[in-house]
C-alpha positions as CSV (number, residue, x, y, z in Angstrom):
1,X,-47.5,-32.6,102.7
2,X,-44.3,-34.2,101.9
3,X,-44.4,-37.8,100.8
4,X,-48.3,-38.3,102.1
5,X,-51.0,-38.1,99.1
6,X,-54.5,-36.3,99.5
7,X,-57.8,-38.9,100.4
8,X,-59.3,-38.3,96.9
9,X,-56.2,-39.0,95.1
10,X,-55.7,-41.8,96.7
11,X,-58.8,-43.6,95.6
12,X,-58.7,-42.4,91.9
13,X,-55.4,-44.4,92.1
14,X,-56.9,-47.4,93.9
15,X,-59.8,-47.0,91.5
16,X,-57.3,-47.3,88.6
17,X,-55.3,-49.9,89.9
18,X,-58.6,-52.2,90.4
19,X,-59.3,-51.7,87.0
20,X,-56.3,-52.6,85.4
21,X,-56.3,-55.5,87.7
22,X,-59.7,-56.5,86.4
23,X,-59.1,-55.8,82.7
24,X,-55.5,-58.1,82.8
25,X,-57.8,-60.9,84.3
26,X,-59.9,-61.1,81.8
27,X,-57.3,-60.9,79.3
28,X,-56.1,-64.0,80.2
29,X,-59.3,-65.5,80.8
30,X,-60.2,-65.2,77.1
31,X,-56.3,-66.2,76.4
32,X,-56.4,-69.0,78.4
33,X,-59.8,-70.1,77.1
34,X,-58.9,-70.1,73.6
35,X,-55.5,-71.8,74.2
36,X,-56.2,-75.0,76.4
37,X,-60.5,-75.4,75.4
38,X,-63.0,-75.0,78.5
39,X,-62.3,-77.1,81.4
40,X,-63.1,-80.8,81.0
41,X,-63.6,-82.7,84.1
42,X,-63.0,-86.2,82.2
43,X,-59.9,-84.4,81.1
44,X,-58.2,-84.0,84.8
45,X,-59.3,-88.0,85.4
46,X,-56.4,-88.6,83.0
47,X,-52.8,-88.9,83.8
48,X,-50.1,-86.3,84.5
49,X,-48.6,-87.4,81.0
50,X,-51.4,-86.7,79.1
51,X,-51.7,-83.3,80.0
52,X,-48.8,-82.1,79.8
53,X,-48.3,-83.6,76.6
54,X,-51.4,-82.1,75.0
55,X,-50.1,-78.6,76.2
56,X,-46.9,-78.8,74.6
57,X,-48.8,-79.2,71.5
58,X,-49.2,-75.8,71.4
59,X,-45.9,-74.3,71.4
60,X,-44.5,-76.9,68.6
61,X,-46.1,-78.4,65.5
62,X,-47.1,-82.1,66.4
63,X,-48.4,-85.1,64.2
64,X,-52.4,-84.2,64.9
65,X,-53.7,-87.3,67.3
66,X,-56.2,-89.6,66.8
67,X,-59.7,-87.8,67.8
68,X,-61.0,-89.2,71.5
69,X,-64.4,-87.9,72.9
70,X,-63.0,-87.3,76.2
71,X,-60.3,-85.2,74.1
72,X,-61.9,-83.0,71.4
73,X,-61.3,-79.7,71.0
74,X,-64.3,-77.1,71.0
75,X,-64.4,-77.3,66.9
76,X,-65.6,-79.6,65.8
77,X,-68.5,-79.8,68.7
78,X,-68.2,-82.9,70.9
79,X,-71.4,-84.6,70.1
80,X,-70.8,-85.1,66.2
81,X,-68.0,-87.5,67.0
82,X,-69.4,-89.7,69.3
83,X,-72.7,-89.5,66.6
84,X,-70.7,-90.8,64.1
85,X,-68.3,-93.3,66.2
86,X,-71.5,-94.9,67.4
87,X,-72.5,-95.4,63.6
88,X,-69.4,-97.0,62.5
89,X,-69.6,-99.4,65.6
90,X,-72.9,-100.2,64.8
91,X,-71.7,-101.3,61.3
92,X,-68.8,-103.0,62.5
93,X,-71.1,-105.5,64.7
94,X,-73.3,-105.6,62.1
95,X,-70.7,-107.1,60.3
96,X,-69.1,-109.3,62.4
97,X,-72.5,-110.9,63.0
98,X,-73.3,-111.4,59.6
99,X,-70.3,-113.4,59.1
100,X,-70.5,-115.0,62.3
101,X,-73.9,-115.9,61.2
102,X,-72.3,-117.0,57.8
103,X,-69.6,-119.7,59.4
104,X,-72.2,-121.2,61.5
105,X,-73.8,-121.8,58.4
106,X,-70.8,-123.3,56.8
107,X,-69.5,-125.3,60.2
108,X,-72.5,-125.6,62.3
109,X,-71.6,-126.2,66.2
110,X,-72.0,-130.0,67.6
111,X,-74.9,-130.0,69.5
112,X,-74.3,-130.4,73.2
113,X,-74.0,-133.6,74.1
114,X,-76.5,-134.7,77.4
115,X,-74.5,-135.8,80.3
116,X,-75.3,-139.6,81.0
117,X,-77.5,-140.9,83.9
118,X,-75.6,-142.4,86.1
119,X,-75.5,-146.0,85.6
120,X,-78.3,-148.4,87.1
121,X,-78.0,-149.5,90.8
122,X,-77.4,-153.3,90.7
123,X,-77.9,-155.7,93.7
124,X,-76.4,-158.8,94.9
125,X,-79.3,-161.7,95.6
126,X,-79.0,-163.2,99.2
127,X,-78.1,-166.7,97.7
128,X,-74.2,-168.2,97.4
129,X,-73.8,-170.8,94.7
130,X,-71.5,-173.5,94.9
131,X,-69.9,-174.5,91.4
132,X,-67.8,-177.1,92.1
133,X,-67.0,-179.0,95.5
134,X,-63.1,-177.4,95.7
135,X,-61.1,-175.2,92.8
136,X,-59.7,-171.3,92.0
137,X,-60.0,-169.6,89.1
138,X,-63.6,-170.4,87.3
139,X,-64.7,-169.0,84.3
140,X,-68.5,-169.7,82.9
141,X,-69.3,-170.2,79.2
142,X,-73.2,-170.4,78.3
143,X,-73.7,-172.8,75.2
144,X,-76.3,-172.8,72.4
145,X,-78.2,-175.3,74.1
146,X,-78.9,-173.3,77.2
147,X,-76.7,-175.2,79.3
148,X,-73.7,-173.4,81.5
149,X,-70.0,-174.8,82.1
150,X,-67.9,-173.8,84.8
151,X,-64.5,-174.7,84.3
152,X,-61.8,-174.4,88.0
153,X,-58.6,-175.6,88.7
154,X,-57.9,-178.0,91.2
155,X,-55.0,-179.8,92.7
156,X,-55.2,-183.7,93.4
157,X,-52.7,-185.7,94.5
158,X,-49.8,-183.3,93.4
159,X,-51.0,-182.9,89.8
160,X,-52.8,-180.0,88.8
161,X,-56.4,-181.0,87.2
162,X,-59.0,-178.3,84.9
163,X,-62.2,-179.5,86.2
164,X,-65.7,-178.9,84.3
165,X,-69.2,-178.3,85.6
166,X,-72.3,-177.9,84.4
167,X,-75.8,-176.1,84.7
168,X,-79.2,-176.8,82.9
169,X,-81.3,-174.2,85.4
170,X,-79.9,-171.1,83.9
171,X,-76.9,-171.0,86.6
172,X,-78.9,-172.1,89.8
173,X,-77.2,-175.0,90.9
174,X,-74.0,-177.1,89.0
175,X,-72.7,-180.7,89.1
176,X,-69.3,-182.1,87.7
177,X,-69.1,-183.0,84.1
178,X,-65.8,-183.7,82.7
179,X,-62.3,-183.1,83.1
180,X,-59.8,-181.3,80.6
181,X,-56.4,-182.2,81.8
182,X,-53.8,-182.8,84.5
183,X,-50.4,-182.3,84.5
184,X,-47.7,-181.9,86.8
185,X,-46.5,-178.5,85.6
186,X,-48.4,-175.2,86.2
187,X,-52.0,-175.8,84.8
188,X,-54.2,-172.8,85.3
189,X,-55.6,-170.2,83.7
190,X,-58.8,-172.3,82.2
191,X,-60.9,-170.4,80.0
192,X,-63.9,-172.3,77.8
193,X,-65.8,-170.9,74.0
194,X,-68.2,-172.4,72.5
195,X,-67.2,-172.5,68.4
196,X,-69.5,-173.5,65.2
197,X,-68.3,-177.1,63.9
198,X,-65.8,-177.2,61.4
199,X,-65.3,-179.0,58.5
200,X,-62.1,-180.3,59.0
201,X,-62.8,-181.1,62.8
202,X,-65.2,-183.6,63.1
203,X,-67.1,-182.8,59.7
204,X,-70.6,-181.8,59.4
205,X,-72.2,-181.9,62.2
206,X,-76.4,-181.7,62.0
207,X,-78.9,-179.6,63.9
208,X,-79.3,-181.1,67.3
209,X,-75.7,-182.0,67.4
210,X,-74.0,-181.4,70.9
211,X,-72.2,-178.0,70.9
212,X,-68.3,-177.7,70.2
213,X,-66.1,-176.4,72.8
214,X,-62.7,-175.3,73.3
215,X,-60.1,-175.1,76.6
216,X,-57.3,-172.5,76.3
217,X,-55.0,-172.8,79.5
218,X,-51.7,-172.3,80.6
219,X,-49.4,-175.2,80.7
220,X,-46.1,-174.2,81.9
221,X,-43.4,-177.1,82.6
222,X,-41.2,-176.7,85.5
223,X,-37.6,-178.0,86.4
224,X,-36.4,-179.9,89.4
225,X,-36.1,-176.6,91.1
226,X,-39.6,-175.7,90.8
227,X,-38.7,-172.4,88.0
228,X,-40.9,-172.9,84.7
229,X,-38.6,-173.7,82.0
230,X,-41.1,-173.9,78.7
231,X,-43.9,-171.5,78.5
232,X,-47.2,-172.8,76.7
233,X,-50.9,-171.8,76.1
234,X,-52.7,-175.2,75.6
235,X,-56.0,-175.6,74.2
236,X,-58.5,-178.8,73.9
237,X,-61.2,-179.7,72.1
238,X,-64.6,-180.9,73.2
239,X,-67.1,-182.3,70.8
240,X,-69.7,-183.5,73.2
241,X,-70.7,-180.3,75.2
242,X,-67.8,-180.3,77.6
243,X,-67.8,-183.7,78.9
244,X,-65.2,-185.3,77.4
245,X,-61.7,-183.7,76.1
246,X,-58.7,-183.7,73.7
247,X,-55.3,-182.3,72.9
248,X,-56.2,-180.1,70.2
249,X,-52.6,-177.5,69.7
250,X,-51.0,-175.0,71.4
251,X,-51.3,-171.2,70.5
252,X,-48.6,-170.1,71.8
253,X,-45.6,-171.0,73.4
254,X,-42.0,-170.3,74.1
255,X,-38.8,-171.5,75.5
256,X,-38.0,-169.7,79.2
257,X,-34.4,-169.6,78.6
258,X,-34.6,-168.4,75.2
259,X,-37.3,-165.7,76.2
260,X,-35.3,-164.8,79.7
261,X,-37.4,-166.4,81.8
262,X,-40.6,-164.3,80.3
263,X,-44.2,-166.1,80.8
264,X,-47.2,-166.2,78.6
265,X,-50.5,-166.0,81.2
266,X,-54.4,-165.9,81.4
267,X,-56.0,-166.8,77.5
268,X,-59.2,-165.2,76.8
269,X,-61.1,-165.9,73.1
270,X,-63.4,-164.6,71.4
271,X,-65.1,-165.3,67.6
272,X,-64.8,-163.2,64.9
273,X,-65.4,-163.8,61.2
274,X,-61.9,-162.1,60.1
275,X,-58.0,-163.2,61.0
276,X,-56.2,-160.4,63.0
277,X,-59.8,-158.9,63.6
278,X,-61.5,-155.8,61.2
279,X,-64.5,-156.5,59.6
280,X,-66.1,-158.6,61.2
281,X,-68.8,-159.0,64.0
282,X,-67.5,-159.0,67.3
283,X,-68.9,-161.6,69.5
284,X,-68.4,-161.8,73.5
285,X,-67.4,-165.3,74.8
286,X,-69.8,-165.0,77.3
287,X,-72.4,-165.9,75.0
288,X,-73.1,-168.5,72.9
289,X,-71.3,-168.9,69.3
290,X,-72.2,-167.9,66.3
291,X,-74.4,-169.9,63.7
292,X,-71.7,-169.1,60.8
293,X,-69.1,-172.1,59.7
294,X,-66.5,-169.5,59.0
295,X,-66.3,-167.9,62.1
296,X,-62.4,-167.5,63.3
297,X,-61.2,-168.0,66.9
298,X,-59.0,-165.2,68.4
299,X,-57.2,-165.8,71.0
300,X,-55.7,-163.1,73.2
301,X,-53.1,-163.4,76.5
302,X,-50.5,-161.4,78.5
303,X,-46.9,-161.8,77.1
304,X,-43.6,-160.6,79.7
305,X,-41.6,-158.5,77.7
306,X,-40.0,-157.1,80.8
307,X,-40.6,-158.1,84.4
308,X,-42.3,-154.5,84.7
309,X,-43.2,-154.8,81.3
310,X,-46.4,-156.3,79.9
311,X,-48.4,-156.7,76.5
312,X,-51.6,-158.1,75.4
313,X,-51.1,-160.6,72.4
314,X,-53.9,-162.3,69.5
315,X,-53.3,-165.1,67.4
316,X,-56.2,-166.5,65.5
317,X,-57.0,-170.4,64.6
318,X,-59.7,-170.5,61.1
319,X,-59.7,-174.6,62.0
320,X,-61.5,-175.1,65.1
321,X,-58.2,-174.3,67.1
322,X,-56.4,-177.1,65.1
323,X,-53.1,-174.6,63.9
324,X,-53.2,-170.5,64.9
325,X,-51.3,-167.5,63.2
326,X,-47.8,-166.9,63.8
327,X,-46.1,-164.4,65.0
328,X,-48.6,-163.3,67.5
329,X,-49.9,-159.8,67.1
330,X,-49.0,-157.4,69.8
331,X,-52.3,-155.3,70.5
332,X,-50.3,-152.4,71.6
333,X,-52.6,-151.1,74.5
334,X,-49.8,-149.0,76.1
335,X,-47.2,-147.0,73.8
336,X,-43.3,-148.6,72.8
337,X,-41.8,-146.1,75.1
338,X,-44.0,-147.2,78.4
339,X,-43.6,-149.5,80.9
340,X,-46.8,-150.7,82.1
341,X,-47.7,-154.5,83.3
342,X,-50.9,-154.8,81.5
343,X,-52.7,-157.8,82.1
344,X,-55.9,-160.6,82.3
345,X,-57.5,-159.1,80.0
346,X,-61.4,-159.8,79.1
347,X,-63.2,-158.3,76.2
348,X,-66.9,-157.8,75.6
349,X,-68.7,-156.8,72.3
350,X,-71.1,-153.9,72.1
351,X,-72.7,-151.1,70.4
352,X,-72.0,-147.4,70.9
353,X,-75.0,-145.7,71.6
354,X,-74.2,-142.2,70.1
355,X,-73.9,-143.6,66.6
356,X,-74.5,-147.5,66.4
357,X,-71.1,-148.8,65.5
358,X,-70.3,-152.1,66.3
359,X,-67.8,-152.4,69.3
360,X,-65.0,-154.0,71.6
361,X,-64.6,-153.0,75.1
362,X,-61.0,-154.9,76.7
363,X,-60.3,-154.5,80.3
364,X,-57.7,-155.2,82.1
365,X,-54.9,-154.6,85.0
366,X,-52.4,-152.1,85.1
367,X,-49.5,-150.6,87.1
368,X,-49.9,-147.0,85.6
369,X,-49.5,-146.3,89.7
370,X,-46.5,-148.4,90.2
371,X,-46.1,-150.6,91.7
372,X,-49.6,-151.0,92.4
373,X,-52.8,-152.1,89.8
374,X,-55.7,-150.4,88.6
375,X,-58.1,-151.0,86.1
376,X,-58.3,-149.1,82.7
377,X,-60.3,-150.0,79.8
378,X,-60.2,-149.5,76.0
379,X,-62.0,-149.4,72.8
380,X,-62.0,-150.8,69.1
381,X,-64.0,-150.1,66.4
382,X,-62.5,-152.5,63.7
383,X,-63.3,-156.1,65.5
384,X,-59.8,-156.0,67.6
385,X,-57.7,-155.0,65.0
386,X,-56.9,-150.9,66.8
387,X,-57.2,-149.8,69.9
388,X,-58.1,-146.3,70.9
389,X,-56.7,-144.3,74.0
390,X,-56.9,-145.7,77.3
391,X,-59.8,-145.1,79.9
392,X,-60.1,-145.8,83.8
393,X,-62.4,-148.8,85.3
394,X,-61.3,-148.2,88.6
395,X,-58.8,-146.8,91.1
396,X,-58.7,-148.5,94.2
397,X,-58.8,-146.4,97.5
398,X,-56.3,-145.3,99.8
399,X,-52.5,-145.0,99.5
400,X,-50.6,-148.4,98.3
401,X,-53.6,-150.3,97.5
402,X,-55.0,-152.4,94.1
403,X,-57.8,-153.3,92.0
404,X,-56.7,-156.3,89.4
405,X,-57.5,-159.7,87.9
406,X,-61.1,-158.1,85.7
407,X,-63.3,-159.8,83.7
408,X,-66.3,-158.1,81.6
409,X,-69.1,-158.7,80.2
410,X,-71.5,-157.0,78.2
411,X,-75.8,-157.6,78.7
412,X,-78.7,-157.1,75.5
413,X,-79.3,-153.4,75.9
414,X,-75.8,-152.1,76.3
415,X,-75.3,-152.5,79.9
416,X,-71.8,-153.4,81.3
417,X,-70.4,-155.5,84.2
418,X,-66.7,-155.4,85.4
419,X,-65.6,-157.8,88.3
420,X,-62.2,-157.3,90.0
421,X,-60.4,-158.1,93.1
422,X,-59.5,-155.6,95.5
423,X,-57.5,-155.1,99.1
424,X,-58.8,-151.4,99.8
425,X,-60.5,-152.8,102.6
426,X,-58.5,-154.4,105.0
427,X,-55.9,-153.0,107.0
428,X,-52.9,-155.1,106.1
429,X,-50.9,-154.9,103.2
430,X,-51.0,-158.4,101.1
431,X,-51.8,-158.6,97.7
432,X,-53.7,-160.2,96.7
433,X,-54.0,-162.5,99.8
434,X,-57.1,-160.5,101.1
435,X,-58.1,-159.4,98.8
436,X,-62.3,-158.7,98.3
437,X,-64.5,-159.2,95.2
438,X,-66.2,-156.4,93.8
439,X,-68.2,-155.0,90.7
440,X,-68.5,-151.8,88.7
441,X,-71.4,-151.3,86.0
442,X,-72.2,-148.8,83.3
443,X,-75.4,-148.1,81.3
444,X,-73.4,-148.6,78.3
445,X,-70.4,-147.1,75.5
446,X,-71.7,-143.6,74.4
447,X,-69.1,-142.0,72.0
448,X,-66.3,-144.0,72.3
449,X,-66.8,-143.2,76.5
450,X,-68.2,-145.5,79.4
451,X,-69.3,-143.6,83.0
452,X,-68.4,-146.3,85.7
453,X,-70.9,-146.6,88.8
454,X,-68.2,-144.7,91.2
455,X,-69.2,-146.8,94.5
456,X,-68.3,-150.5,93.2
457,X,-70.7,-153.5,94.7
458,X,-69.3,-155.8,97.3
459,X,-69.7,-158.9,95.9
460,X,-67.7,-161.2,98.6
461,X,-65.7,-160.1,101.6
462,X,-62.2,-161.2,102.0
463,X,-60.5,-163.4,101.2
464,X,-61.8,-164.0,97.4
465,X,-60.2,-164.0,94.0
466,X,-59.8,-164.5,90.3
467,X,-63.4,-163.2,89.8
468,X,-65.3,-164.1,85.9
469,X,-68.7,-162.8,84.8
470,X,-71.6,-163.6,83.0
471,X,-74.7,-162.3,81.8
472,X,-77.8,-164.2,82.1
473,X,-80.9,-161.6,81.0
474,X,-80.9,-158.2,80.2
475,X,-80.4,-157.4,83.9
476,X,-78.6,-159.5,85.8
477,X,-75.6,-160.9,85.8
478,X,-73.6,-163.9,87.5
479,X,-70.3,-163.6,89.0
480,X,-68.0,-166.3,90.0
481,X,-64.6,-166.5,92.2
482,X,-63.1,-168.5,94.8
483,X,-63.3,-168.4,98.6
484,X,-61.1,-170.0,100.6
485,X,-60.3,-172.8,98.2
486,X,-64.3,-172.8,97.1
487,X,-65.6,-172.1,93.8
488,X,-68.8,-169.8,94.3
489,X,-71.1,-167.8,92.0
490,X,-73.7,-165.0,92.8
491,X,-76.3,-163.3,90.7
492,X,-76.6,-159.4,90.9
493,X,-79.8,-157.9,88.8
494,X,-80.6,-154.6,89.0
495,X,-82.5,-153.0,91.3
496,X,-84.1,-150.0,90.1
């Protein structure tokens, strides 16, 4: 028999085994169970950390942890948590929406704002108008007796002479009418404004009574060598609707050694009814003046503080032009710590559209991309007296090119016209000696912003310059430059 066991005792042993083996199974079945919970799918989605830190919870005492659905133990059951998790979230949104609710009350959200149309599309008519028989730089003025005057300069016989002309079909056709001045020096710059009569200038002057008008120009005297050695901004007086002319004071002026050779350039006025600006009504000098005897004359031009440096200054004349404030007042378009040549600046009054407020619009060049100009724009509330932050008019295309030299002017209805000079056309590089005239409009100042038609209108092909404007209807507007030694105007109206 030896060491071999009998068939039946062989199986009662097998039989035993199998039963002890199935009795220590279940033992740690029920073990297991009760030590790490049922198995949790969710649970084995979870990192390797996790686990093993919620299993050596149960060999040491541990702070107990936050309760997580995907977590709980069998007691409590799962579903009263997430029963009563739900509730408090509900409350907590309920919450947060009543006092969401509340500050909208309190601070109620602007309403948006709807994007502006894009501005009108305005044409150029067919016809070219001559303004004068030879001349640069016109500027238009429109008096109270419906008559225009176009004022150029001109050079005859070495002298430099501000010739006038004048229009009685709304700006159809001109003839000459008077002349300003002549001078040997640097006369340019001619810029005409129709003022009420004053007292002390001329005294009382009826209804029916021709209109008053003043000249502001530069008047710079030069030495033997050509160089300008006194800077001066001239203006005359006309007291027969432009035809005849008079010495009337100069607004500003300064020596060029004492100043370093710095120039004063391009006047512009305007009326107000208010030294310095604030308060008062703005008026555009594109239209005729105001009826009121106290109306006060600003007058605004580009000062050199640096030869890359350039301001816009104001003094203002309560006398018909006969004495003006002093020290000028820098406008302080750009900040102290710039450098920016700002310059010919033209200034239009308006109304904002979002709110009503009375309004000044000033454009003007700039060398923000140095050392090449653009135009920017910017906006007063007070009559001239602060200027808000700076907007753009235009950026000329392509690498190394400029837009300068604008004028604006501002139409019944809000509509606005900018003219400016431009070389992004023409393959050489010679500012501004081809430069192009062209046009930019807007539907109008809408919350302290203006939207600028983005595709400017040609208004004359190379070479033209020193472009003005004026408005002559609700619609249409005239625009006047030089070509090729030619004074010239054209109407543009819009087209749809």
């Amino acid at each position: 028999m030896g060491r071999y066991v009998s068939r039946p005792s062989r199986v009662k042993r097998l039989l035993l085994a199998g039963t002890k083996l199935v009795l220590f199974l279940v033992i740690v079945g029920i073990l297991g169970h009760k030590i790490l919970g049922p198995l949790n799918p969710r649970k084995h989605a979870e990192s390797s950390s996790s686990s093993s830190s919620s299993s050596s919870s149960s060999s040491q005492p541990q702070p107990e942890p936050q309760p997580q659905p995907q977590f709980l133990p069998q007691q409590p059951p799962q579903q009263e948590f997430p029963a009563h998790q739900q509730q408090q979230q509900q409350q907590q949104q309920q919450q947060q929406q009543k006092q969401q609710s509340t500050a909208q009350q309190q601070h109620p959200a602007p309403a948006a704002m709807t994007p502006p149309r894009p501005p009108a599309v305005w044409t150029p008519r067919a016809e070219v108008i001559p303004l004068h028989e030879g001349g640069t730089y016109p500027r238009l003025c429109r008096l109270s007796d419906g008559t225009f005057l176009c004022v150029v300069t001109r050079v005859l016989e070495g002298m430099h002479v501000l010739k006038v002309s004048r229009s009685t079909d709304n700006g159809r056709t001109f003839a000459p009418y008077g002349e300003i001045t002549r001078g040997r020096g640097d006369v340019d710059n001619g810029f005409l404004l129709e003022i009420p009569p004053s007292a002390t200038e001329g005294g009382g002057a009826g209804a029916g009574a021709p209109p008053v008008v003043l000249a502001a120009f530069r008047n710079h005297a030069r030495g033997p060598d050509g160089k300008a050695t006194h800077f001066r901004i001239t203006v005359c007086r006309s007291e027969d609707g432009g035809r005849t002319w008079r010495f009337a004071s100069q607004a500003a002026q300064q020596s060029a050694a004492r100043s370093g050779g710095m120039g004063l350039w391009e006047p512009f006025m305007r009326l107000t009814t208010t030294p310095d600006g604030g308060g008062g009504s703005s008026s555009s000098s594109s239209s005729s003046s105001s009826s009121s005897s106290s109306s006060v004359v600003q007058l605004t031009y580009s000062g050199e503080l640096a030869k890359n440096n350039q301001e816009t200054f104001a003094v203002d004349s309560a006398d018909g032009g006969a004495t003006w404030s002093a020290p000028p007042r820098c406008l302080r378009c750009h900040g102290r710590a710039e450098t920016l040549r700002d310059g010919m600046q033209g200034i239009a009054g308006t109304r904002d559209a979002a709110d009503g407020r009375d309004a000044l619009v000033m454009v003007f060049e700039t060398t923000r991309r140095r050392p090449h100009f653009s135009l920017e724009y910017v906006v007063s509330y007070d009559d001239g007296l602060t200027w808000g932050a700076r907007g753009v008019v235009y950026v000329p295309r392509g690498e190394g090119r400029n837009a300068g030299s604008p004028q604006i002017a501002a139409c019944r209805g809000g509509r606005l016209a900018v003219v400016f000079m431009t070389d992004e056309d023409v393959a050489e590089k010679s500012w501004p000696r081809r430069a192009a005239v062209k046009a930019v409009f807007s539907d109008g100042l809408v919350g302290g912003g203006i939207r600028w038609s983005e595709h400017p209108v040609l208004i004359h092909e190379p070479p033209s310059h020193w472009p003005g404007v004026l408005c002559t209807a609700e619609d249409e507007v005239m625009v006047v430059y030089e070509h090729r030694s030619k004074p010239l105007g054209r109407l543009i109206h819009v087209s749809e």
